[in-house]
C-alpha positions as a Markdown table, in Angstrom:
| # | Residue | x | y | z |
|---|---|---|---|---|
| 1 | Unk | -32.3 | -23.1 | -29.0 |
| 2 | Unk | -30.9 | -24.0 | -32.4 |
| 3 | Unk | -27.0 | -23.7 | -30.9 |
| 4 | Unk | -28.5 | -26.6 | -28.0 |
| 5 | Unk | -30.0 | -28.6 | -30.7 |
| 6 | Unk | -27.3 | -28.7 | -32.9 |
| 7 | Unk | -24.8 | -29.7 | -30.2 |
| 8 | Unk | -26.8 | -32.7 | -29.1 |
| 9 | Unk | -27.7 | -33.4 | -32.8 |
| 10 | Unk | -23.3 | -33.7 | -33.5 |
| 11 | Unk | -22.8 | -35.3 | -30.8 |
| 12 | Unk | -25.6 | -37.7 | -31.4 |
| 13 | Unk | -24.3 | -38.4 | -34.6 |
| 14 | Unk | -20.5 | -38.9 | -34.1 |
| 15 | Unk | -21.9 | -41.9 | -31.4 |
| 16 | Unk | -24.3 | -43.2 | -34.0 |
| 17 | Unk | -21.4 | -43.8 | -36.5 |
| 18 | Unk | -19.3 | -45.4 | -33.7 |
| 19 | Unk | -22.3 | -47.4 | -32.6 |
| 20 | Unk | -23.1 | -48.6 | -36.5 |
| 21 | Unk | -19.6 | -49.6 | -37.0 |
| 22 | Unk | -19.3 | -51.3 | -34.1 |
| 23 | Unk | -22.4 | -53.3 | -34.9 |
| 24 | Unk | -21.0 | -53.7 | -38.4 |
| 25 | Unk | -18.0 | -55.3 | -36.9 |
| 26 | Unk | -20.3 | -57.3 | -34.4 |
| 27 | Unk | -22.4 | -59.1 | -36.9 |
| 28 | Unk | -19.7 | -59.9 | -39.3 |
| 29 | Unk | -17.3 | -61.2 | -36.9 |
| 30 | Unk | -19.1 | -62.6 | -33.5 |
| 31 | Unk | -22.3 | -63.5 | -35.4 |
| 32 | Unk | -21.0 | -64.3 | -39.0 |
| 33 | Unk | -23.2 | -62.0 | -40.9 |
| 34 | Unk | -26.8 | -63.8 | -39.2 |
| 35 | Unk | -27.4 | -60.6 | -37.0 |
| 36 | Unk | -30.0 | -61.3 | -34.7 |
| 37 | Unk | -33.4 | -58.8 | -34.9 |
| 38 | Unk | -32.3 | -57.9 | -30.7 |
| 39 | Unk | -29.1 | -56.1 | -32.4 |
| 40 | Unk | -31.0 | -53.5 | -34.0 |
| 41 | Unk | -31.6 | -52.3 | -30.5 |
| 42 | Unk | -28.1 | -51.5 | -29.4 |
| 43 | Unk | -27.4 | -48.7 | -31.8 |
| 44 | Unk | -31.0 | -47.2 | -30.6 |
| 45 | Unk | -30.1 | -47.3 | -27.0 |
| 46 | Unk | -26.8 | -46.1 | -27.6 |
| 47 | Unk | -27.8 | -42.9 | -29.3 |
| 48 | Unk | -31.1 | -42.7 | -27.0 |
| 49 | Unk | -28.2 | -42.2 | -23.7 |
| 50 | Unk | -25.5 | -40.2 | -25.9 |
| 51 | Unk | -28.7 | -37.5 | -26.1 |
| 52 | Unk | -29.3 | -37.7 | -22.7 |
| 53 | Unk | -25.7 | -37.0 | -21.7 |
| 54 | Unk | -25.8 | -34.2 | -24.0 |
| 55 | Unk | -28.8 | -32.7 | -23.3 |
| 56 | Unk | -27.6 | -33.2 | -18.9 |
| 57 | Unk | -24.0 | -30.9 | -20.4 |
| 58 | Unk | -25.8 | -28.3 | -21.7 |
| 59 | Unk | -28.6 | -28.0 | -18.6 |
| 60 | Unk | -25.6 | -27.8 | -16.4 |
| 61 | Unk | -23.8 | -25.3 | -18.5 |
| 62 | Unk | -26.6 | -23.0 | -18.8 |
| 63 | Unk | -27.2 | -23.0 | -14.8 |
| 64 | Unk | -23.3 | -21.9 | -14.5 |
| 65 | Unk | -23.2 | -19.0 | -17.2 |
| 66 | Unk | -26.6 | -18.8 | -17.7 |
| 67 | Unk | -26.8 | -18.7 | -21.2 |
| 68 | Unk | -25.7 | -21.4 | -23.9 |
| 69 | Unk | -23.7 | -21.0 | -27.4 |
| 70 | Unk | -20.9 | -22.4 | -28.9 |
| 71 | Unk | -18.7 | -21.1 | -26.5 |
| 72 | Unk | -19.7 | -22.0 | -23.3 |
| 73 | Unk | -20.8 | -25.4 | -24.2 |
| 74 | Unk | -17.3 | -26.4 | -25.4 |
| 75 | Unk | -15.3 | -28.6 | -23.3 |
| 76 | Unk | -11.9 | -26.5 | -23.7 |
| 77 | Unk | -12.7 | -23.3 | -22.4 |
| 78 | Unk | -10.5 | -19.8 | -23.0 |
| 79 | Unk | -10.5 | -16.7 | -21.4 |
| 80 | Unk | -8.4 | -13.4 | -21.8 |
| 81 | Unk | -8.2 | -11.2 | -18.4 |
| 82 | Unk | -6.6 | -7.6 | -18.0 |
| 83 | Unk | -5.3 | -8.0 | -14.6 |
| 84 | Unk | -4.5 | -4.1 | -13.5 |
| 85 | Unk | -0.8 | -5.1 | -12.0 |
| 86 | Unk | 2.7 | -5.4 | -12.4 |
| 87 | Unk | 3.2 | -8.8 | -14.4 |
| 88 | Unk | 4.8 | -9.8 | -11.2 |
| 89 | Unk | 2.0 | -9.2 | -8.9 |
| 90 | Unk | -0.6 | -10.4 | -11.8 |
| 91 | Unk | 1.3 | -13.6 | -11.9 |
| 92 | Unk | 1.5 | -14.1 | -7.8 |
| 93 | Unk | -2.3 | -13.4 | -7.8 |
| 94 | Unk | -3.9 | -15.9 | -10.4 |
| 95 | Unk | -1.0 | -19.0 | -8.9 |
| 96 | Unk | -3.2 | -18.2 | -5.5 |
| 97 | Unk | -6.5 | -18.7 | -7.1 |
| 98 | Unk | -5.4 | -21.6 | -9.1 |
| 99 | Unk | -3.8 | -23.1 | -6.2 |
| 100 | Unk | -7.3 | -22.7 | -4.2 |
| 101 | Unk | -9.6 | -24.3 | -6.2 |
| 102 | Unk | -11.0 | -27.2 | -5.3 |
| 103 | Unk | -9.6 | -30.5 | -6.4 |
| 104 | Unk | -6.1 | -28.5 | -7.6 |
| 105 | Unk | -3.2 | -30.8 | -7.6 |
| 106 | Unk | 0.3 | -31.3 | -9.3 |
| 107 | Unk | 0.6 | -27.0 | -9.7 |
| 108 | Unk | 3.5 | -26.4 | -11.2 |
| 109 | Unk | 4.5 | -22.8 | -11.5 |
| 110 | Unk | 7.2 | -21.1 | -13.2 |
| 111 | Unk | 7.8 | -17.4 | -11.8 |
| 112 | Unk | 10.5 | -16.8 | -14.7 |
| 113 | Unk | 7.9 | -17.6 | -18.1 |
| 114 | Unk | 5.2 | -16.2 | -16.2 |
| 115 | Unk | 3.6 | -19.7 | -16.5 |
| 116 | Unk | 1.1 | -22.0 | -14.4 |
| 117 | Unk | 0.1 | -25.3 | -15.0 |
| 118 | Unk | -2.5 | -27.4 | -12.8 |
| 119 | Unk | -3.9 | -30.4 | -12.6 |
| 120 | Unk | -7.5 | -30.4 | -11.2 |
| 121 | Unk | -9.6 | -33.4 | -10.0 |
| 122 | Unk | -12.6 | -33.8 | -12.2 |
| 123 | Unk | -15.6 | -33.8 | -9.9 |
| 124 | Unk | -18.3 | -35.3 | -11.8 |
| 125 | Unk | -21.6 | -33.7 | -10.8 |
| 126 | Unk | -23.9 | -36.5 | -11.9 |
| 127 | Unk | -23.1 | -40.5 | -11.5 |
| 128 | Unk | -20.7 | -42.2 | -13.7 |
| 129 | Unk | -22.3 | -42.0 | -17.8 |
| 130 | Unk | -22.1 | -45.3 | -19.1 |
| 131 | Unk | -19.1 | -45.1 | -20.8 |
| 132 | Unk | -17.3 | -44.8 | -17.7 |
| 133 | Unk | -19.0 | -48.3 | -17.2 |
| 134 | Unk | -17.6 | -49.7 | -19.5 |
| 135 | Unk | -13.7 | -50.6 | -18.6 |
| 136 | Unk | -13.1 | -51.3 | -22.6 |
| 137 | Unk | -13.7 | -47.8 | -22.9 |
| 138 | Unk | -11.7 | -46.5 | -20.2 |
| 139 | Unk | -8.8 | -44.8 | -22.4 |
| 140 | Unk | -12.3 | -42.4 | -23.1 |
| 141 | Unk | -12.9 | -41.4 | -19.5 |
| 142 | Unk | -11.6 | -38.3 | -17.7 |
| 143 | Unk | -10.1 | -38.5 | -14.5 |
| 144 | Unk | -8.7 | -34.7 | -14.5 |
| 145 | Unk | -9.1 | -31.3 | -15.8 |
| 146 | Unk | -5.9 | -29.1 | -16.6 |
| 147 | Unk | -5.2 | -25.6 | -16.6 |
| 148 | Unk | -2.4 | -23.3 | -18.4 |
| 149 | Unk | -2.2 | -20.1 | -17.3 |
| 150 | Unk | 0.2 | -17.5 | -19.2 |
| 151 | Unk | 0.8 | -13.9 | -18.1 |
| 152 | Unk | 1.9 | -11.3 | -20.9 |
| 153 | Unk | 3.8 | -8.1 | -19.3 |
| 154 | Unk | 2.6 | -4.7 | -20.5 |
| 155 | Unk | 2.7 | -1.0 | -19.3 |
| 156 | Unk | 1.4 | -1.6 | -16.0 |
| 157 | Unk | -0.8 | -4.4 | -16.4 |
| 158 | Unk | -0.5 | -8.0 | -16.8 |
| 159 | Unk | -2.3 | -9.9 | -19.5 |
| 160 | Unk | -3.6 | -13.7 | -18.7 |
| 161 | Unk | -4.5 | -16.0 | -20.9 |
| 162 | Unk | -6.2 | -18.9 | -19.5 |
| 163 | Unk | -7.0 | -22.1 | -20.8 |
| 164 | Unk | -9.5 | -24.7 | -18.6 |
| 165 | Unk | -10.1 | -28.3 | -20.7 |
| 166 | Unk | -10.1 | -32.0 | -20.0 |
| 167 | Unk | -6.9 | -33.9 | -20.1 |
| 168 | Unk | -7.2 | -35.8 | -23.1 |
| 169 | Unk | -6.8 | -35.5 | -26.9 |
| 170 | Unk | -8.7 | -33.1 | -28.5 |
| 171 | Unk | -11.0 | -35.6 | -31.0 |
| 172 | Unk | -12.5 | -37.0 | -28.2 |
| 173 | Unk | -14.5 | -33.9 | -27.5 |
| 174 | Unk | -16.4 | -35.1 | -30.9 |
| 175 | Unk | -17.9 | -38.0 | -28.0 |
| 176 | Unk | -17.4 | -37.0 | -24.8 |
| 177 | Unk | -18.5 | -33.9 | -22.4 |
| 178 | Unk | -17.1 | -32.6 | -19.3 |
| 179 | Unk | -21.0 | -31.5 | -17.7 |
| 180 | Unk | -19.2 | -28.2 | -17.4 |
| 181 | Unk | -16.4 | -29.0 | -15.2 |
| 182 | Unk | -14.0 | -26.7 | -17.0 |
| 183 | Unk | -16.6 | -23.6 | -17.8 |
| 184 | Unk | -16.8 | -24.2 | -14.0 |
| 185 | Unk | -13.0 | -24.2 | -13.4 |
| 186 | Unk | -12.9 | -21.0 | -15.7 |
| 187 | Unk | -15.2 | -18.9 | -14.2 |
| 188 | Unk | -14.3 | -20.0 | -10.4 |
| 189 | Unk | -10.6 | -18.7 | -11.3 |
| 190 | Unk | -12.1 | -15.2 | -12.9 |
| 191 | Unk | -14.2 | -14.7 | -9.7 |
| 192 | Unk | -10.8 | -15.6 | -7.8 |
| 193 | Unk | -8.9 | -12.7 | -9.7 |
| 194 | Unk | -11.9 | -10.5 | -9.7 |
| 195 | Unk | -12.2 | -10.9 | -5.6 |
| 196 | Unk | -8.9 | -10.8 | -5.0 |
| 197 | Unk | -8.4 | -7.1 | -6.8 |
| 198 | Unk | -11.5 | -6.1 | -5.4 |
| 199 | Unk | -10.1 | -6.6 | -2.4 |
| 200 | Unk | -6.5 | -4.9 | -3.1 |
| 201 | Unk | -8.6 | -2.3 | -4.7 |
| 202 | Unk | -10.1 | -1.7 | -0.8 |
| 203 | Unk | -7.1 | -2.5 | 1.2 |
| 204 | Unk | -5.6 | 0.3 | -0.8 |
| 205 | Unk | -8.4 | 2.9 | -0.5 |
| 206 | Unk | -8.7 | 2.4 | 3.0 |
| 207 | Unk | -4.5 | 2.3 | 3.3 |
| 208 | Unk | -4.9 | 6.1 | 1.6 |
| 209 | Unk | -7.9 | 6.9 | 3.4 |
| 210 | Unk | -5.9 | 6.0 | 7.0 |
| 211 | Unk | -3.0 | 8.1 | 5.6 |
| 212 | Unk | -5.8 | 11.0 | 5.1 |
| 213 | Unk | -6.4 | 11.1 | 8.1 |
| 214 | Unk | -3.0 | 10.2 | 9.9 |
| 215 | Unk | -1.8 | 13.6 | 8.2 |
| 216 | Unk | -4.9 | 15.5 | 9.1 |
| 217 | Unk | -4.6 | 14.4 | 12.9 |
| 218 | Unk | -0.7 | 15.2 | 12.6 |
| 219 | Unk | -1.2 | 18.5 | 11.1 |
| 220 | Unk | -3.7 | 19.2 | 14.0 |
| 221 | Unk | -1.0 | 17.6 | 16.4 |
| 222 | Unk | 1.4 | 20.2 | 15.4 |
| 223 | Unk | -0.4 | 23.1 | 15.4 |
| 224 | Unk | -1.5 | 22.1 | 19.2 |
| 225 | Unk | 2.4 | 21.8 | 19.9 |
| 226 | Unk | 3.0 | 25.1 | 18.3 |
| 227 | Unk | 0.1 | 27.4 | 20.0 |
| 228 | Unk | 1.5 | 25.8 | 23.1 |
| 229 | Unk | 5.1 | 27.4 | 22.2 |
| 230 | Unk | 4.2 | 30.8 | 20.8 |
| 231 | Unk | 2.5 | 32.5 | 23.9 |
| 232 | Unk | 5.2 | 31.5 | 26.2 |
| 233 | Unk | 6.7 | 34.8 | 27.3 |
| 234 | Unk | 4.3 | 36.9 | 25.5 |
| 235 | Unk | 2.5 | 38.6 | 28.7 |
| 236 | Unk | 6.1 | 39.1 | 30.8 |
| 237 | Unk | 7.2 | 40.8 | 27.9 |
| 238 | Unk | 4.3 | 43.2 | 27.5 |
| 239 | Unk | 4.4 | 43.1 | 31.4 |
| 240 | Unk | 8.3 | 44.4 | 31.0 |
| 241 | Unk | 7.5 | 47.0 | 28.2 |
| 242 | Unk | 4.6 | 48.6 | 30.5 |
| 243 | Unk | 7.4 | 48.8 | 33.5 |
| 244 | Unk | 10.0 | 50.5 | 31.3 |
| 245 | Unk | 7.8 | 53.0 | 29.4 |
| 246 | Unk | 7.7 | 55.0 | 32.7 |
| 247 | Unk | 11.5 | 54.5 | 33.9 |
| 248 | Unk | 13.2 | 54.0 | 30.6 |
| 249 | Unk | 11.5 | 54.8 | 27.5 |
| 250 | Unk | 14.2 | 54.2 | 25.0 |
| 251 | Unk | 14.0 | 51.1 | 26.5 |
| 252 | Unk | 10.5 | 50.3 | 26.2 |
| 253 | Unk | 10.8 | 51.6 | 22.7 |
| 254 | Unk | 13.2 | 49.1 | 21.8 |
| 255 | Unk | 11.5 | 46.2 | 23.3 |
| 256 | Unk | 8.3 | 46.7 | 22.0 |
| 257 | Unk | 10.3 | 47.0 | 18.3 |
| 258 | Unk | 12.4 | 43.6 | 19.2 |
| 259 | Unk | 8.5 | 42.1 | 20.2 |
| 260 | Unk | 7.7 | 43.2 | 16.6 |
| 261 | Unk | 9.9 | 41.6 | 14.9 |
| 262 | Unk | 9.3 | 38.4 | 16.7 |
| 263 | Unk | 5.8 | 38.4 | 16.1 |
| 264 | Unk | 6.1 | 39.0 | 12.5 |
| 265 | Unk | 8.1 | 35.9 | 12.3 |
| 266 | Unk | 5.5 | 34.1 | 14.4 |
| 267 | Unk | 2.2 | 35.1 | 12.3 |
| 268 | Unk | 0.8 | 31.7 | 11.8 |
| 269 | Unk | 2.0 | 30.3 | 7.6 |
| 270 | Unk | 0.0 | 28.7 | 5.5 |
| 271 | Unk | 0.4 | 25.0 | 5.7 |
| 272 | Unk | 3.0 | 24.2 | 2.5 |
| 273 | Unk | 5.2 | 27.7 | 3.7 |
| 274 | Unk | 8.1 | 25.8 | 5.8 |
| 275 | Unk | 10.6 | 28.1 | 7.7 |
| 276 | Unk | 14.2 | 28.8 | 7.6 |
| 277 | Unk | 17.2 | 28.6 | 9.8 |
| 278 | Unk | 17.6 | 32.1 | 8.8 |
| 279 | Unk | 13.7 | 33.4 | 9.7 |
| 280 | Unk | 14.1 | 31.3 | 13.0 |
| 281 | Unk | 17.2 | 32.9 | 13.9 |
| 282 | Unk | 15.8 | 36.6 | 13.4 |
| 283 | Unk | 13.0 | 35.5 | 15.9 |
| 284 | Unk | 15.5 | 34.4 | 18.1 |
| 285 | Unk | 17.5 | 37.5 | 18.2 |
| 286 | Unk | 14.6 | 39.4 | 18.5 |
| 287 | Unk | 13.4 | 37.6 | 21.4 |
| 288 | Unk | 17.4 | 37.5 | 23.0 |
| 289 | Unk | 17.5 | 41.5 | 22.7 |
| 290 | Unk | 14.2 | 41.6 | 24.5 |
| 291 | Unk | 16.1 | 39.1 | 27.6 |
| 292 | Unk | 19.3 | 41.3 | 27.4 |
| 293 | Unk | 17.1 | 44.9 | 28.0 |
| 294 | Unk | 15.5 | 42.7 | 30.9 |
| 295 | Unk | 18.7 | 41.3 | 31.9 |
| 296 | Unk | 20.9 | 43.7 | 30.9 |
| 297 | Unk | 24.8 | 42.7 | 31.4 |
| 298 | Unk | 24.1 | 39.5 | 33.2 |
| 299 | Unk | 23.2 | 38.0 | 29.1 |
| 300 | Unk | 26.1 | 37.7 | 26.5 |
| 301 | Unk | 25.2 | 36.6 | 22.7 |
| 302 | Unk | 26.9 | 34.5 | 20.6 |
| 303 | Unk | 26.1 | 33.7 | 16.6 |
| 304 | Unk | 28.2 | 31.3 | 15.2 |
| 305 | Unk | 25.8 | 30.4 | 11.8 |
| 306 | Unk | 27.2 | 30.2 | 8.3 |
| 307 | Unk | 25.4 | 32.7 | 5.9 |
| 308 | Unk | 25.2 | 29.9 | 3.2 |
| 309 | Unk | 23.3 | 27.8 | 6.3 |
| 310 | Unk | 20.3 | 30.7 | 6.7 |
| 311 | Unk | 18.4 | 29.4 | 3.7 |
| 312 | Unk | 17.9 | 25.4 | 4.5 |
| 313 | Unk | 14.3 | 24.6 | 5.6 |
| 314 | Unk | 14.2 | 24.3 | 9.6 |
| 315 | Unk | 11.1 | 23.7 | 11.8 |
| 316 | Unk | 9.0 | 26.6 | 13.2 |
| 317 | Unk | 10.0 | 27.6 | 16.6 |
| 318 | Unk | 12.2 | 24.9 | 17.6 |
| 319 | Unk | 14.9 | 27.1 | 17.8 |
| 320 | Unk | 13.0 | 29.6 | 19.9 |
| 321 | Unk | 12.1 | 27.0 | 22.3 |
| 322 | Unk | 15.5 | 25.9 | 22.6 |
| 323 | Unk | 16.5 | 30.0 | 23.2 |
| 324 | Unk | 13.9 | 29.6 | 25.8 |
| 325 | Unk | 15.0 | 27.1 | 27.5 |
| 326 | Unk | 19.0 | 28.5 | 28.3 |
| 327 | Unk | 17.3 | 31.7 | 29.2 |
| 328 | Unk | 14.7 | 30.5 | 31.9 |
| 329 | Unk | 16.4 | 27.7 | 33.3 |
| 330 | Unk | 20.5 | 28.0 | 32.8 |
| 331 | Unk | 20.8 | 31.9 | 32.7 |
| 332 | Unk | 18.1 | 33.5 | 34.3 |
| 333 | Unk | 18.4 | 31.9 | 37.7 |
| 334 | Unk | 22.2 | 32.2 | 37.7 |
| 335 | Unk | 23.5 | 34.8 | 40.0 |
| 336 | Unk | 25.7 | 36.5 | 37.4 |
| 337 | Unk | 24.2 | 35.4 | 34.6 |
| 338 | Unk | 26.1 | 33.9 | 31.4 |
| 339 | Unk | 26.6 | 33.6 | 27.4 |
| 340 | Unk | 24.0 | 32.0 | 25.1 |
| 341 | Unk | 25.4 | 30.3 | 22.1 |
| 342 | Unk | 23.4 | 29.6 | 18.8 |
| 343 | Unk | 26.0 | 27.2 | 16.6 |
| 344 | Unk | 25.0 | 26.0 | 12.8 |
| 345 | Unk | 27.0 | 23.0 | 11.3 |
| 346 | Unk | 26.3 | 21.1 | 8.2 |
| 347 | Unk | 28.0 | 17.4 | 7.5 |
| 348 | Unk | 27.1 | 14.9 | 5.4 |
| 349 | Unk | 23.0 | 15.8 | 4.4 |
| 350 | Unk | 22.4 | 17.3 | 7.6 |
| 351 | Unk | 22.0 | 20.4 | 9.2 |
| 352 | Unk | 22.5 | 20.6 | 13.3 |
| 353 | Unk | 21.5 | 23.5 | 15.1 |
| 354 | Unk | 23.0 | 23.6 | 18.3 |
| 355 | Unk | 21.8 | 26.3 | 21.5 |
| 356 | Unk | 24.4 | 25.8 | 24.3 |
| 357 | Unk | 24.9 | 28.1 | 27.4 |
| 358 | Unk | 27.4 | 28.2 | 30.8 |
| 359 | Unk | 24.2 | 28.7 | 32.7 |
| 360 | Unk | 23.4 | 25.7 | 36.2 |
| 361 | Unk | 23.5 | 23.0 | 34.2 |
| 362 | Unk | 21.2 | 19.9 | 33.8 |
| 363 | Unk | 19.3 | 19.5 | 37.1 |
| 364 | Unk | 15.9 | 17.6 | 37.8 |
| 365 | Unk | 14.1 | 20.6 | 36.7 |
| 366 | Unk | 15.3 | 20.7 | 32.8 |
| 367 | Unk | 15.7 | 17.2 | 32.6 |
| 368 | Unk | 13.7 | 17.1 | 29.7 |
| 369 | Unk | 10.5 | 16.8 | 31.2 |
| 370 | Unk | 9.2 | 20.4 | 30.6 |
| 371 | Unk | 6.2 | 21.2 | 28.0 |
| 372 | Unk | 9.4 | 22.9 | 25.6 |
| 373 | Unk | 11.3 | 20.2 | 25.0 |
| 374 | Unk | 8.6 | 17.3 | 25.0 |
| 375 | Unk | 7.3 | 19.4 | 22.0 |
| 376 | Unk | 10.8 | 19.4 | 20.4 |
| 377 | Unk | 10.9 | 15.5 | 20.3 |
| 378 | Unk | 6.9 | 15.5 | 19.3 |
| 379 | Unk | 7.3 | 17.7 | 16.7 |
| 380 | Unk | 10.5 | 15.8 | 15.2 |
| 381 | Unk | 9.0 | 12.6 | 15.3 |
| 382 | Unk | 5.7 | 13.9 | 13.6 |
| 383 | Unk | 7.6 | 15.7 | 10.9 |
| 384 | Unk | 10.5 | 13.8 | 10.1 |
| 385 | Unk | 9.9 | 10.2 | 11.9 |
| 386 | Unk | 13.5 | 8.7 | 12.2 |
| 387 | Unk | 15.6 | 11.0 | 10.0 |
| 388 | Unk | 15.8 | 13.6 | 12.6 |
| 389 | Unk | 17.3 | 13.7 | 16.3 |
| 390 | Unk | 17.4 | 15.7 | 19.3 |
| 391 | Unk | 20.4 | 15.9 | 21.8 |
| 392 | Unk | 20.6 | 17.2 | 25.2 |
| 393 | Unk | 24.1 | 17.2 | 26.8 |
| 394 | Unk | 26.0 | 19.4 | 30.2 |
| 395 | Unk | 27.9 | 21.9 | 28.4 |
| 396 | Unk | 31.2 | 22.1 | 29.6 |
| 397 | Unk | 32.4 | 23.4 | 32.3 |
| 398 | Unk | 28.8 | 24.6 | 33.2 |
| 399 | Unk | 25.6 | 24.8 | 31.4 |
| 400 | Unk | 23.4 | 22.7 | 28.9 |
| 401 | Unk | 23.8 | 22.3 | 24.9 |
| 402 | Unk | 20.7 | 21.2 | 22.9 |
| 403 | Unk | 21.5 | 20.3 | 19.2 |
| 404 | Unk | 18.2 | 19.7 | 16.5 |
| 405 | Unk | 19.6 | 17.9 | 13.5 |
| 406 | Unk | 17.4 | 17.3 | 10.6 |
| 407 | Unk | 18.2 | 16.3 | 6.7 |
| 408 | Unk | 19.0 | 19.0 | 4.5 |
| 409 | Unk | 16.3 | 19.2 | 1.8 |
| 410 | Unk | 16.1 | 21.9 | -1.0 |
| 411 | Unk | 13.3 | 24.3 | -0.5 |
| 412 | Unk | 11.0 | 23.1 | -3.1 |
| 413 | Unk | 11.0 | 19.6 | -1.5 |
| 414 | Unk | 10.4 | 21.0 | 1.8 |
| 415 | Unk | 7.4 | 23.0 | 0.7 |
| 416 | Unk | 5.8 | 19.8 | -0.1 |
| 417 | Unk | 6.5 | 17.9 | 3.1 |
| 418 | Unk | 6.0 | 18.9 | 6.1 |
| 419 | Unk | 9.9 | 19.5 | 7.9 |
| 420 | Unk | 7.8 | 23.5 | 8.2 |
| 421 | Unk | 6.2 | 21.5 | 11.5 |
């Protein structure tokens, strides 16, 4: 109450000086010191609508900010906002609110100084006061607000200092008020900021929320390839094994040790354990010595992979598929057989893994449309979207070469990503 008061009291003064001298001059120049007793009037009537405007300002500023002091009633209005960005972004974000306000006009912004300046048409919420009556008094009117807004860089954040006040000289706040146009124009550009990193703030959540769940349905993705892969010639085998235990039991023996060995490389990991070239390649060995007792001389074996190679992260049972796949439909159906090669190459951050055979070649059956190699590509794109590739070309002069090539990455990046597949 006594901060209201006072305001209308100051600025009922400052008018009542004006007013006396300007009766003053009145009577001793127009009316050559014989004032007439109607004079005494004007100065009354003056200060009786100077309270009036007064008292209208701070009604309107206490419906905007719902309180009234010193601060809010003032015509120049500063605020200081943390803005939780990158100067860059911070200044990007408050030129968009300033620019959307209503009435903003002749923005000028400089990206460089972190600067904005605006001019904003002053929307007077009442009618015209009765100085903007009077055209003598005109140089006293406002037509426009103006607003500076600086952003200070810090360690992450950007600091804004912004200023809201009428555009005109500073003294004539001791007679005039702005009804609140620039507390207005302050607190319309806070809610702007405020809204606009609200909304950031959800974009972002829901961005890492999307990515949550992306992973979780890729993981799940990947783990439906791989079941899909792992059983593939389980039963034959222990089909085989139960054959040769009653003609051949060396045989069967050495199967069922090979089928060990591949199905300790194919217990299921834990999800941040990613394979190796070398782990894949003892599965595949294991599960070419069970094809060659099944196949006997018809199957030749060919390694061709660098020792130094054997320790760079490759995907789970891409390699066996690939085995698979020169097996069942290049060698196995060949008359008299053939030679399986497994080939490891590096050049220039990448590692290709290449399964070639002189088996029948590319025909509609293996024409990439089987369960095995669909998983291949599925599994690559899931795991390493474009970075990795898969090849399928005719061998030459007979047969089919596959070739996986995938970035190298040192093993304690892989165990973070997910190149295990």
């Amino acid at each position: 109450m006594f901060t209201t008061i006072w305001f209308i009291v100051r600025a009922s003064f400052g008018w009542s000086l004006l007013i006396l001298f300007s009766t003053i001059f009145i009577v001793n120049v127009v009316f050559r010191n014989h004032m007439p007793e109607e004079i005494i009037f004007l100065p009354l009537a003056g200060v009786a609508l100077v309270m009036g405007i007064s008292f209208s300002h701070v009604r309107r500023v206490r419906l905007i900010a719902s309180q009234v002091d010193a601060g809010t009633l003032a015509n120049r209005q500063r605020r200081q906002i943390e803005i939780p960005l990158e100067a860059n972004e911070a200044f990007e974000l408050v030129d968009a609110a300033i620019r959307e306000l209503p009435g903003a006009e002749d923005t000028d912004s400089a990206k460089d100084s972190l600067q904005i300046r605006a001019k904003i048409k002053r929307i007077d919420p009442y009618q015209a006061n009765f100085v903007d009556e009077l055209k003598m008094l005109d140089f006293l009117a406002t037509k426009r607000n103006q607003i500076l807004a600086t952003i200070t860089p810090g360690d992450g954040i950007g600091s804004l200092t912004l200023i809201c006040e009428p555009e005109r000289p500073a003294w004539t706040d001791l007679f005039l008020v702005d009804n609140g146009t620039n507390l207005e124009n302050a607190e319309a550009v806070t809610r702007a900021i405020t809204r606009r990193i609200a909304e950031r703030r959800r974009k972002e959540k829901a961005s890492a929320t999307q990515s949550v769940t992306e992973k979780e349905l890729t993981v799940a993705k990947l783990n439906l390839l791989h079941a899909q892969v792992e059983p593939h010639f389980l039963y034959n085998t222990l089909a085989s094994a139960q054959l040769l235990t009653r003609a051949d039991p060396a045989a069967a023996d050495q199967m069922l040790g090979n089928l060990i060995t591949y199905l300790r490389h194919s217990l299921p990991r834990t999800e941040d354990t990613a394979s190796t070239i070398g782990e894949e390649l003892e599965r595949s060995i294991a599960y070419l010595d069970i094809m060659k007792i099944r196949m006997g001389t018809r199957l030749s074996i060919q390694i061709q992979v660098p020792t130094e190679l054997k320790t760079l992260p490759f995907p789970m049972m891409m390699l066996q598929t690939l085995v698979e796949n020169a097996i069942k439909h290049g060698l196995e159906p060949k008359t008299g057989g053939g030679t399986i090669w497994i080939i490891a190459r590096q050049h220039e951050g990448n590692v290709a893994v290449t399964v070639a055979d002189d088996g029948n070649g590319l025909g509609t059956e293996i024409g990439g449309t089987g369960i095995g190699l669909k998983n291949v590509r599925e599994r690559l794109r899931l795991a390493y979207a474009n970075t990795a590739s898969f090849v399928l070309v005719g061998n030459f002069p007979t047969g089919v070469a596959a070739t996986i090539t995938v970035p190298v990455i040192k093993e304690d990046a892989a165990e973070k990503g997910e190149q295990h597949a």
